[in-house]
C-alpha positions in Angstrom: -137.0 -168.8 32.7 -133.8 -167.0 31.9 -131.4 -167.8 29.3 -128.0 -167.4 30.6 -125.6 -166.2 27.4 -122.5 -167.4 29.5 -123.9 -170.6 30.1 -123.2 -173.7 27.3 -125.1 -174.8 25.4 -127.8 -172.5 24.1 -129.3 -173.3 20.6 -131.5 -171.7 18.6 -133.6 -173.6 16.1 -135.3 -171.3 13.6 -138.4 -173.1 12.1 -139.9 -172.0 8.7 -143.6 -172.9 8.7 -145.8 -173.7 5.4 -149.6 -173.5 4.9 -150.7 -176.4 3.6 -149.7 -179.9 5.6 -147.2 -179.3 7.7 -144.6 -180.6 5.9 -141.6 -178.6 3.7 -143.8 -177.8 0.8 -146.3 -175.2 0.2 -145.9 -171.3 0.8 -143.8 -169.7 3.7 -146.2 -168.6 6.7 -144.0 -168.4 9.9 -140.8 -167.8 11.0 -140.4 -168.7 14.7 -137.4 -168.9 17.1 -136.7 -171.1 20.1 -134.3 -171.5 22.5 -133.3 -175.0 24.0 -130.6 -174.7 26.8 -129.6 -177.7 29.6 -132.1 -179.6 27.5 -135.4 -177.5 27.9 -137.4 -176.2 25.4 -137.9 -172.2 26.0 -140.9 -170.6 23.8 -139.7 -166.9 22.8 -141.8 -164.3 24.1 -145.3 -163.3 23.0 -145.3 -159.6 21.4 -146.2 -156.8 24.1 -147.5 -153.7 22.5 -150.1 -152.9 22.3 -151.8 -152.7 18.6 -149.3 -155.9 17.8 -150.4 -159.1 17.9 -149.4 -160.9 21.0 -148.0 -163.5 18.7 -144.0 -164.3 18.6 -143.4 -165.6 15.4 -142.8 -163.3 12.4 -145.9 -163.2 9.6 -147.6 -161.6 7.1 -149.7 -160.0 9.7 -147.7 -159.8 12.3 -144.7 -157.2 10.7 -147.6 -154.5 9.0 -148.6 -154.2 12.3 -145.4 -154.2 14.4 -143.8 -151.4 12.0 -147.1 -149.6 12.0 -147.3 -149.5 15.4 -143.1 -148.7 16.0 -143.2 -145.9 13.0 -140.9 -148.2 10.9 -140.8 -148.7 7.4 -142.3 -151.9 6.2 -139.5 -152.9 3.7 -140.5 -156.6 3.7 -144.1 -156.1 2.4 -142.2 -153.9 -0.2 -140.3 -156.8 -1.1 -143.5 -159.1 -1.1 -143.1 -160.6 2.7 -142.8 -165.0 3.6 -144.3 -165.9 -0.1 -140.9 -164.0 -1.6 -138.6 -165.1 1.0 -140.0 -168.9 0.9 -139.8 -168.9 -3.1 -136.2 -167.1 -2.6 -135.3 -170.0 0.0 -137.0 -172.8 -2.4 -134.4 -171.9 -5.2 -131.5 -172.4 -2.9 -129.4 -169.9 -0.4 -125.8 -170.0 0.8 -126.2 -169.9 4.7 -123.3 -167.0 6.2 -123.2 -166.1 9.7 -120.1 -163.5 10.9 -119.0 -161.7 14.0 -119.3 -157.7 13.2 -119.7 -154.3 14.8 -121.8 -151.8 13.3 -120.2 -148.3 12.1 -123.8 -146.7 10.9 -125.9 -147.5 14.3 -123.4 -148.7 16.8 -125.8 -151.8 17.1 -128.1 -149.4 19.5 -130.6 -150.7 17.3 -130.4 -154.3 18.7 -130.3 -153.9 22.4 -130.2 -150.3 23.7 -132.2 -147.2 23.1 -132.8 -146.6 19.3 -133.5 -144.0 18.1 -131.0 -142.0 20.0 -133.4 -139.5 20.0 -136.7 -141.0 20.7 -138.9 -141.0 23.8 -137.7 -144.4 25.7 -141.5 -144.6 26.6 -142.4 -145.4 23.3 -143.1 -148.4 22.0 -140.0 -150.1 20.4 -137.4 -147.6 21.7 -136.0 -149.3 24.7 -134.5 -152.5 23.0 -132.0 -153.6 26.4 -130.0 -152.9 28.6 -126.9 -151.1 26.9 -126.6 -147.4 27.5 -126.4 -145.5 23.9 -122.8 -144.9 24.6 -122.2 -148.4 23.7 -121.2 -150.1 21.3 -118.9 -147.8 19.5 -116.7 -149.4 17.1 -113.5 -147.4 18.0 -114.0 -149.1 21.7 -115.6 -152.6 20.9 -112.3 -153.4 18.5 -109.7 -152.0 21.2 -110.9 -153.7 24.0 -111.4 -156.9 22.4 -109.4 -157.1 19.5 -109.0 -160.1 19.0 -112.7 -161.5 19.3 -113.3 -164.8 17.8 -116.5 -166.9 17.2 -117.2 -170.2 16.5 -120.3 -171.4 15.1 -120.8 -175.1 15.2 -123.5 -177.7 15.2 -125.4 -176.2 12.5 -128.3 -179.1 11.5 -130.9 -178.5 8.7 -134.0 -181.2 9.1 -138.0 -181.2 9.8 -139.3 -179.2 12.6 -138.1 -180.6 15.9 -135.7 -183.0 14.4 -132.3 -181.0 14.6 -132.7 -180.9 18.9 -133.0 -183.1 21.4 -137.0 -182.4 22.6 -136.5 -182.9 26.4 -139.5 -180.9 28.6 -140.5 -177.6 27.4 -140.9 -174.4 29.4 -144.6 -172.4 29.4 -142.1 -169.4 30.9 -141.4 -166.9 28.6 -137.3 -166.3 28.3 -135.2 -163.3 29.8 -132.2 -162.9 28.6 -128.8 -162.5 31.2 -125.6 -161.0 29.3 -122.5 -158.6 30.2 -122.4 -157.9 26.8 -122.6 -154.1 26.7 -119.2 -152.5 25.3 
């Protein structure tokens, strides 16, 4: 089922998972995303690469083996993975969210080819659709410069409890965007 970016409303519920009962309390496990557009309930995609678990949410297994397999740098184990992050988010966080562009990596990172220089056959390279010419800064602030976003409807609650659960899709999302500058 594609998710059409141009289309209103799309929300994004991020649910933060604990071991022991299913409730808010006990040790970060899972970090999942779904989508919920015109009321349905879209599943993000399972992993595809092979030597990474065909899993979607992020986990304690699930990152050692995706940056092991995509050459990365596993900088969350160094900074002691969900357990940190959950005891970091127990003490209390301020929430920001901004529109940016990115002057370092031209956001290439996040849906083109990245590295530049890698082998778009490997695994991890191709990230989208955007050409690498994209998303230079110099051209993203000229030909939109005055680019505004508003961010609204933000809900914190129990899992399922911050969108309305109408019928939920077993397709895995595509996403459908002219957002390539």
């Amino acid at each position: 089922m594609p998710i059409k970016t141009t289309q209103k409303p799309e929300v994004a519920p991020y649910q933060l998972l604990t071991t022991n009962d299913g409730t808010a309390n006990g040790d970060l496990t899972e970090i999942r995303c779904i989508n919920v557009q015109n009321g349905v309930v879209i599943q993000n995609s399972n992993a595809g690469i092979d030597g990474i678990p065909a899993v979607n949410p992020i986990s304690d297994s699930f990152c050692p083996a995706q940056k092991t397999v995509l050459g990365d740098t596993n900088s969350f184990a160094d900074k002691s993975g969900l357990k940190a992050m959950g005891d970091a988010l127990a003490q209390g966080m301020v929430l920001i969210m901004s529109i940016w562009d990115d002057h370092a990596a031209e956001m290439l990172w996040l849906d083109s080819g990245y590295p530049t220089d890698a082998d778009p056959s490997n695994p991890g390279v191709s990230r989208g659709p955007c050409a690498t010419t994209s998303g230079v800064p110099t051209d993203v602030e000229s030909s939109v410069p005055n680019s505004t976003v508003v961010f609204s409807n933000i809900k914190w609650g129990d899992l399922g409890s911050t969108f309305p659960s109408g019928p939920s899709s077993s397709v895995h999302p595509t996403f459908t965007s002219s957002r390539c500058t």
